[in-house]
C-alpha positions, 0 to 999 in steps of 0.5 A, a space after each residue: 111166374 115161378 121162381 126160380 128153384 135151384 138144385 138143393 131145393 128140388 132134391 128129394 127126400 125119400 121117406 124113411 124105408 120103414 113108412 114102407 115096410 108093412 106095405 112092402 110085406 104085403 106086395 112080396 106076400 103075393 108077389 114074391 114068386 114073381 117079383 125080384 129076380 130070387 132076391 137079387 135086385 136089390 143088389 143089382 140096383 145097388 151095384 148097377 144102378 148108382 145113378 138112380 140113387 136119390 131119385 124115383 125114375 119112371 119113365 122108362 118107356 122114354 127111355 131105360 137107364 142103363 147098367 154101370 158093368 156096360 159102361 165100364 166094358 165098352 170103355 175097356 174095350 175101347 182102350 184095349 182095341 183100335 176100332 177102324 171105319 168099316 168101309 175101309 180094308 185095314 186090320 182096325 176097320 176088319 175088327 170093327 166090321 167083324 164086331 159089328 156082324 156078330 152083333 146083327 147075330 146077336 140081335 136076331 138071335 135075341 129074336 129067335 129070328 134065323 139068319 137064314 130068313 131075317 136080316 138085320 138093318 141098323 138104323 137111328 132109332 125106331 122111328 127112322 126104321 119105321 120111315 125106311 118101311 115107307 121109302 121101300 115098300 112097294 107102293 101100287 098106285 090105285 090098288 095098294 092100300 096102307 093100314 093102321 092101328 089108332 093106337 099106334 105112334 106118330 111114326 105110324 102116322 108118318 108113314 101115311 105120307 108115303 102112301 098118299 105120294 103114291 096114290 095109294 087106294 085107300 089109307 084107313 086108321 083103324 081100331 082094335 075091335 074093327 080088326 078083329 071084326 074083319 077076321 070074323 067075317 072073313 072079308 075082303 082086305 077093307 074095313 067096316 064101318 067104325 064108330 068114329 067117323 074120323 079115323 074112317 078112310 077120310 084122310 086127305 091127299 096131300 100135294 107133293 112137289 114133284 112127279 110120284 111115278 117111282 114105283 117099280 115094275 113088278 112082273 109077279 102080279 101081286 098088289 101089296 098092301 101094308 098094315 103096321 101096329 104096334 105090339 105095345 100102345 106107347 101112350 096106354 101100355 096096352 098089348 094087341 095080339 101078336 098072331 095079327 100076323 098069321 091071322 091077316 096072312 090066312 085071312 087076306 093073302 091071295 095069289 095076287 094080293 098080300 098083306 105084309 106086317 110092319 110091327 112097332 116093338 119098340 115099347 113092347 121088347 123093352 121087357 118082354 121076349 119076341 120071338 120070331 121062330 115061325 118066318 111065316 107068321 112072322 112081321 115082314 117088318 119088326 122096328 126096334 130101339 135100342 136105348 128103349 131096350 138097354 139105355 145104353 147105346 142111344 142113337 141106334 134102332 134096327 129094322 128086322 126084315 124078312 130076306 124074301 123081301 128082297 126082290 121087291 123093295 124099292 131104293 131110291 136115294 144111295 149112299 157110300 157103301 150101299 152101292 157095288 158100282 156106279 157111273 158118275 155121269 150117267 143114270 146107272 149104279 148096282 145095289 149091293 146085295 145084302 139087304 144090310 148092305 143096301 139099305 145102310 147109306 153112308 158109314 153105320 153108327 158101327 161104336 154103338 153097334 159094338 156098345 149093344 154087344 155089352 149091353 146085351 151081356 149085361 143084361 144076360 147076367 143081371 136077369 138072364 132072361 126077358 122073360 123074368 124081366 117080364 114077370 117082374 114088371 107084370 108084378 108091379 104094375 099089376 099092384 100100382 094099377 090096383 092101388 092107385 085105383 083105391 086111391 080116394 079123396 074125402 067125398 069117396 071120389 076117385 083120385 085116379 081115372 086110368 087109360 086102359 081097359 086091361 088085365 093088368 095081372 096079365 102081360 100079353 093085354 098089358 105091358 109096365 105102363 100105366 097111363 092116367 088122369 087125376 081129379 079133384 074131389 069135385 070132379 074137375 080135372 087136375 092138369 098133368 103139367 102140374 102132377 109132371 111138374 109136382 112129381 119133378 119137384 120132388 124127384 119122381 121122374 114121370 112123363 105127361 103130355 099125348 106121348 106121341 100118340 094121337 089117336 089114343 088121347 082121341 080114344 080116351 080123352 074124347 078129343 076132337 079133330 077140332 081141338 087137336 087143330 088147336 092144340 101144338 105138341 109143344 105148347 102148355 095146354 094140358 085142358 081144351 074145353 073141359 078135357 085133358 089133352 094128354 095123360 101122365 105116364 108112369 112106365 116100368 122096367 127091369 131095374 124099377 123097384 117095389 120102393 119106387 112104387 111105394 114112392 110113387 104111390 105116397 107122392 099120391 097121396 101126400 100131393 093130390 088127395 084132398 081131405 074132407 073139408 071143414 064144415 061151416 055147420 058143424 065145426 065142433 072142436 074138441 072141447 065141443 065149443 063150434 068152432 065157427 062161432 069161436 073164430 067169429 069171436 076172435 075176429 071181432 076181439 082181432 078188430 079190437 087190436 090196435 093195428 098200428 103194428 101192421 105195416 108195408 114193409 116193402 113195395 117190389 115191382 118186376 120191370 122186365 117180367 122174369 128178371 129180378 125185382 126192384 125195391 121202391 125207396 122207402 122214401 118214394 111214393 109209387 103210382 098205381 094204375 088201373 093195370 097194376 104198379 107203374 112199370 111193373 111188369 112193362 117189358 119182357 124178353 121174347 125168343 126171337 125164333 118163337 115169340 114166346 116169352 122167356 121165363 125164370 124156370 126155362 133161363 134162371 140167368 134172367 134172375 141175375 137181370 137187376 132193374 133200376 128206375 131212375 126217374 131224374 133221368 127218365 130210364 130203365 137201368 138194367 145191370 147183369 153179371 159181365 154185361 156193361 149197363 143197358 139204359 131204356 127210356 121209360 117215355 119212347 116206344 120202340 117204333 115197330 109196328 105192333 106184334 103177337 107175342 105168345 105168353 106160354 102157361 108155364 111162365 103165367 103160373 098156369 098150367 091149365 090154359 092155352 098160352 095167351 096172345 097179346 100184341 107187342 112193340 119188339 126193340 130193334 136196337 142191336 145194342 138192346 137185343 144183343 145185350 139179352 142175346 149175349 147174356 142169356 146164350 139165345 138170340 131174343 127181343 126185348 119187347 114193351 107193353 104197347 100203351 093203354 089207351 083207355 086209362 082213366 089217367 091222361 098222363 102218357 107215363 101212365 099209359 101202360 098195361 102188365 105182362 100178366 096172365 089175362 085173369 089176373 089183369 083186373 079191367 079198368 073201372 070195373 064195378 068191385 063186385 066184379 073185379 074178381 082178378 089181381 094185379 098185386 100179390 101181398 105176402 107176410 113175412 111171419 107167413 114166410 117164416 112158418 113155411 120155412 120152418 115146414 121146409 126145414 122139418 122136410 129137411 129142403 132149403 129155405 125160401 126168401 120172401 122174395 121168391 113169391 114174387 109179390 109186389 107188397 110185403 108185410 110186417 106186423 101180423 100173425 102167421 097167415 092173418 092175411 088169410 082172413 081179409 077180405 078188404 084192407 086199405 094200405 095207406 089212404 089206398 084200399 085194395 079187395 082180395 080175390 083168393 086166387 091161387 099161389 104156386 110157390 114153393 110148390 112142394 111144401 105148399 101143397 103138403 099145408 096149404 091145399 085147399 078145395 084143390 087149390 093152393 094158398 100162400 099170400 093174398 092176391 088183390 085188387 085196386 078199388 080205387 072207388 074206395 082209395 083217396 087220389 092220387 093214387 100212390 102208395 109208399 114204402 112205410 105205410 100203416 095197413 087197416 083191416 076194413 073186412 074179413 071173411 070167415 071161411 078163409 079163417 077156418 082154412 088157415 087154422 086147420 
């Protein structure tokens, strides 16, 4: 589990600008005539941005960030005028309805779309213009058909829905290289084979509730069919051509058989311009997001349609002011006219409307025109892809395997995304949780995962059907059988500077890169002694050293997974059991709507949750800020019946597995549920471990199994050789003190012992000595080590003790109790023995 980071940690420190400067001359050397807006964008990020101070944001394919001189012309706007509801007639809801046509002017006009061919229809975001396509369009049962690209957004996807309601011929995915296949031959509207089986006209029909007959009659005779692409890959940042429009229309159209176009701009206007100046080589449908464009309104997108669509497209569902008239009781209403009118149910968002009206002069000011925007971002990311390409570990494996086969010097095959995956120097994958999580802890805002975009980690990562099946958008898989589920996204945008690139590129380096390793064989040091037989002296000297100076400090065990620890008194001896420490780690809080464990990073309250054991009485104290105590018996099980509760990767330290499944006794106690309930904000249950039944102790209190992630429970009585897996952390306090002396050089807070989370804490030794052990005896109770991996604190661990890829703090252990005097118990106080060390560790510690 990761401790909890507060915020004076995980403030960054960008590195001094001079680290920067040689490299930065080199970029405007080549880059200069296109990068920077003739020299003004570092004013214009110190003027406009000042939210991005302190941080490297670059996930502006999410979202862009806004200018200050928007925000500060819209609230003057609306304190100098009185916006109305514009379905209204007073003078407030005439102005607001007279801003908000200037405003659809302005966007066509932002399109070079004329009013005379286009409309605009506001809608919440690019998704739900998308989803009006699919309500609207008119749908021939047996004879229309709905096409798509692979690379298009799950709203794409969607939108199949509509025409599998509508029993539509054929609904096919499609590729890049099958359209374009199907200009050459020049064919009738289908498409040839394709090499993956999966996206070929396979799609299921699915049942729908209730009749699908409501198609309108047409009376001209035409079947349309739909193909809809988007302009920009969201996932990958790669371009497909905008004349598919003209080319589909030459191609397919006949007199009684179209194809109409629904275009995603959403990603692509971001930084480009689109123009719509030809109407009939146009998209009938083109879908837009506005904060994708400017930041700044959220909760708007729009629909640019075509006029001469009118006639044909269906309305079903009417809201207020999309009607001219209606009878209460009978079957009959009239549309309005205007297509803006028509397709608007109910009150338009009409103050964010008007807020566009700033964004866009902000946006003419600051770069005057998109298409400087784009040259600017063309400029970076054609540097970031080239140098995250060299970007070596030791061996001369590369770090870096980008998701585009593109030009990158060239915007109309690649828009300011680059999409990737990172390896380590032996080829195995490095989970994009942990570089989205490394790159947050350090103040780079990235994003990772499949963005939405399923048929791309299809195309790149080779994922199967089978393991899309397995995988929820939401859950913290990031690897199924050996491939990545998703990619990390790094997006650019108007604002983005050479900086951030530099920034962003470091962080590369400084986190991920691995360094060559040291060599058993040939370790000479700089006084040409061999460095392995000079450490493999100082081990047996080590051995020669009276070890009654190294002590157990302390012994802490976690009754309630994620919530705060709880010290044995040093005058208490503690049981081990097979699992772990008794009680530690018995119970955990669950969300009562998902089953999934609650964790420190996701509800930081929970650190605020104190346990107490108190054996005399048999019960759990637990004590909480404003919260009466809560007493739970240690010997009653909670009554019902056993449940699968889910323990999520992001609170088992483990970025790289499928979140584990483990059966559970949920507490129905209202005066226990509620008690969580109220001081963590979200209705949970508490839940216990369900008893162990295979202990090789009979005593019922011993009879308990530990909330940890399953390659860190050691199975019981299991041969030492191969109880390679730690219920026990054992951390150094001199350990603990030269990290934060690191810490303190990297100007971030310093970090307790207790952060680590570890049951046993030491005294005694040298900084990193435990890093020798192999096996040690605590007491009269011996314990082997396993080199399992550590995570916090993340940030400066990585920088100093990555090794082979992992990272390194403290000792994980095992119990062997085939080598431990019964019973088995250990106390605060007791005198620790080095029984074995191993010597490739001791060379990693030193180096």
């Amino acid at each position: 589990m990761p401790p909890y980071i507060n915020d004076a940690e995980r403030e960054y420190h960008i590195p001094e600008a001079s680290k920067f400067n040689a490299d930065k001359l080199s970029f405007l050397k080549e880059f200069s005539k296109q990068y920077g807006y003739d020299g003004r964008i570092e004013e214009i990020r110190e003027k406009e941005y000042p939210q991005l101070k302190g941080s490297t944001y670059l996930d502006h394919a999410g979202t862009t960030t806004y200018p200050q001189n928007t925000l500060s012309e819209f609230h003057a706007d609306l304190t100098k005028n009185l916006f109305g509801n514009p379905h209204s007639r007073s003078p407030s809801s005439k102005l607001s309805t007279d801003r908000v046509e200037e405003v659809r002017l302005r966007v066509l006009k932002h399109f070079n779309a004329s009013p005379e061919h286009f409309e605009v229809i506001f809608t919440a975001n690019a998704t739900a213009a998308i989803k009006l396509v699919g309500e609207v369009f008119p749908w021939a049962r047996d004879e229309s058909s709905y096409k798509y690209l692979r690379e298009g957004h799950t709203s794409l996807l969607g939108l199949r829905r509509f025409a599998e309601d509508a029993n539509v011929r054929e609904i096919v995915a499609t590729t890049e290289n099958d359209v374009e296949a199907e200009f050459n031959i020049f064919n009738n509207y289908r498409t040839s084979p394709i090499s993956n089986p999966h996206f070929l006209n396979n799609i299921p029909q699915v049942d729908f509730d209730g009749h699908t007959d409501g198609v309108p009659i047409i009376n001209n005779g035409v079947t349309y069919n739909l193909f809809a692409y988007p302009a920009q890959c969201n996932f990958s940042g790669m371009r497909f051509p905008l004349n598919w429009t003209r080319r589909l229309k030459q191609t397919f159209n006949t007199a009684n058989k179209k194809t109409l176009v629904l275009l995603d701009a959403a990603a692509y206007a971001t930084t480009s311009p689109l123009s719509f100046a030809e109407p009939e080589n146009s998209p009938d449908f083109t879908a837009i997001s506005f904060y994708k464009l400017f930041g700044y309104p959220t909760g708007l997108g729009a629909l640019v349609i075509k006029k001469e669509l009118s006639p044909i497209l269906k309305k079903r569902y009417f809201g207020g002011g999309s009607v001219t008239s209606l009878v209460w009781d009978m079957n009959w209403q009239m549309f309005n006219e205007r297509l803006c009118d028509r397709y608007e149910d109910g009150t338009i968002n009409f103050l964010s409307i008007i807020a566009l009206n700033h964004a866009f002069n902000a946006a003419d000011r600051l770069y005057r025109d998109f298409r400087f925007i784009r040259s600017h971002v063309t400029a970076l990311n054609n540097y970031l892809q080239r140098n995250m390409a060299q970007i070596k570990h030791w061996n001369g494996a590369p770090l870096c395997v980008i998701n585009s086969d593109r030009d990158f010097s060239d915007s109309s095959q690649q828009g300011p995304i680059l999409s990737f995956n990172l390896k380590h120097a032996d080829g195995s994958w490095i989970g994009y949780n942990e570089v989205e999580r490394m790159a947050g802890e350090n103040g780079i805002h990235v994003r990772a995962g499949g963005h939405c975009n399923a048929g791309s980690v299809a195309r790149w990562m080779g994922v199967s059907p089978e393991d899309f099946a397995s995988k929820s958008c939401h859950d913290d898989q990031d690897i199924i059988n050996g491939k990545p589920m998703g990619a990390v996204r790094v997006s650019l945008a108007a604002m983005t500077t050479i900086e951030d690139i530099l920034v962003w590129l470091d962080f590369l380096k400084t986190y991920f890169v691995e360094r060559k390793p040291v060599s058993m064989s040939k370790n000479i040091n700089h006084k040409g002694v061999d460095v392995y037989d000079d450490l493999k002296d100082q081990a047996s000297s080590k051995n020669t050293i009276a070890e009654s100076k190294i002590a157990l400090e302390t012994i802490i065990i976690y009754p309630v997974k994620s919530c705060h620890g709880y010290v044995i008194p040093s005058s208490k001896s503690w049981t081990i059991t097979p699992q772990g420490l008794l009680y530690d780690r018995e119970w955990m809080v669950v969300d009562a709507e998902t089953g999934r464990a609650l964790n420190q990073k996701q509800f930081p309250r929970m650190a605020l949750i104190r346990p107490r054991i108190l054996f005399d009485d048999r019960v759990l104290l637990l004590k909480a800020p404003g919260q009466p105590p809560l007493r739970i018996s240690l010997d009653e099980y909670p009554v019902l019946g056993v449940s699968t509760c889910t323990l999520s990767a992001s609170m088992t330290n483990e970025s790289k597995v499928c979140g584990n499944k483990i059966d559970t006794l949920y507490y129905t106690a209202p005066s226990i549920n509620e008690w969580f309930s109220n001081f963590l904000g979200l209705t949970c249950i508490l839940a216990r471990q369900t008893p162990n039944e295979d202990g090789i102790n009979d005593d019922d209190s011993l009879k308990t199994r530990r909330f940890i992630k399953p390659h860190l429970a050691a199975p019981a009585k299991a041969p030492i050789s191969l109880s390679n897996e730690s219920p026990f952390l054992l951390i150094s306090q001199p350990s603990v003190n030269d990290l934060n002396r690191k810490i303190r050089k990297s100007g971030n807070k310093e970090v307790d012992a207790s952060c680590f989370r570890g049951n046993f804490q030491i005294k005694g030794t040298s900084e990193y000595e435990e890093d020798d052990w192999s096996m040690v005896k605590l007491g009269s109770q011996v314990f082997k080590t396993t080199g399992e991996k550590t995570n916090e604190p993340y940030r400066t661990l990585t920088k100093h003790r990555k090794f082979d890829g992992k990272v390194y703090f403290g000792q994980h252990m095992i119990h062997v109790p085939e080598l431990s005097e019964a019973p088995y118990e250990l106390a605060p106080g007791a005198p620790i023995k080095i029984l074995d060390r191993h010597m490739s560790s001791m060379i990693l510690s030193r180096f």
